[in-house]
C-alpha positions in Angstrom: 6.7 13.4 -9.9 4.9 9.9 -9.7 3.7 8.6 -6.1 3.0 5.4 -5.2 0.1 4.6 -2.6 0.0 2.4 0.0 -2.0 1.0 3.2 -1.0 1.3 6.5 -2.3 -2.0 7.5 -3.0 -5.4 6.2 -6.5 -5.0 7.0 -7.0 -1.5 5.6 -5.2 -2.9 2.3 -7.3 -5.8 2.0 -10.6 -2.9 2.4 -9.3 -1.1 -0.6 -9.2 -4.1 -2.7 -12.7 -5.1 -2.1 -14.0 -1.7 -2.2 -12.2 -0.5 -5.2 -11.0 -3.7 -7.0 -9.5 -3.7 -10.3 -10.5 -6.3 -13.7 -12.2 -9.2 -13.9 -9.6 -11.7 -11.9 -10.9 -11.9 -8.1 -7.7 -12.4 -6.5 -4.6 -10.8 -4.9 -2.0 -9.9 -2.9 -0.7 -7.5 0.1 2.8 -7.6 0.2 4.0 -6.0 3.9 7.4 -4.6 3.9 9.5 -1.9 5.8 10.7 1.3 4.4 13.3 3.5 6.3 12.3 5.7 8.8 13.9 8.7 6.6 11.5 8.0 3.1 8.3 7.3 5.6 9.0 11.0 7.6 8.4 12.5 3.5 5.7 10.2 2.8 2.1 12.1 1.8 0.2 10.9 4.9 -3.6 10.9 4.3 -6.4 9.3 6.9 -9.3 7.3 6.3 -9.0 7.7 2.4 -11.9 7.0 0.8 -13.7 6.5 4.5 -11.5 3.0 3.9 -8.3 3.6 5.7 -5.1 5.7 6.3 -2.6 5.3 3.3 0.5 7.0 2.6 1.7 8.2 -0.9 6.0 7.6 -2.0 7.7 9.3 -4.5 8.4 6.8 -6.7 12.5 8.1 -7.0 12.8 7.9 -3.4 11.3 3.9 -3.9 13.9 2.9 -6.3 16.8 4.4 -4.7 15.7 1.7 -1.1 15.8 -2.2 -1.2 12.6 -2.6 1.3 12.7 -5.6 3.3 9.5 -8.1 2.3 8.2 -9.2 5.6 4.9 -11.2 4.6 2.9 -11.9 1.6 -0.3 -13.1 1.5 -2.9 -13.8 -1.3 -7.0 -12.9 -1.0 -10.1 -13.7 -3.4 -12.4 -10.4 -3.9 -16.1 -12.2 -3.0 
């Protein structure tokens, strides 16, 4: 079974990337979107990860079988 992890916020997603960036390019995106109340209720739930912020790990199957609804995306330099 692969999860995928995400933030619960904007501001606790944008705290992950500059704590625990990834390569050498500075910049990225949070992508917010909704999931359906039935995936979220089997999510993996976990608070202040990392003493960053609360995430929440998805099976990936359970991912690909929704169409999430993109409701903002916004793009951030690591300084």
């Amino acid at each position: 079974m692969e999860s995928k992890w995400f933030a619960n916020s904007y501001d606790d997603a944008v705290a992950f990337e500059h704590r625990l960036g990834y390569g050498i390019d500075t910049k990225f995106y949070v992508v917010g979107f909704e999931i359906d109340d039935e995936i979220l209720s089997g999510a993996y739930k976990v608070k202040n990860l990392d003493a960053i912020g609360d995430v929440l790990a998805i099976d990936a199957g359970q991912l690909n079988n929704s169409i999430p609804t993109v409701t903002s995306i916004n793009s951030q330099r690591v300084k």
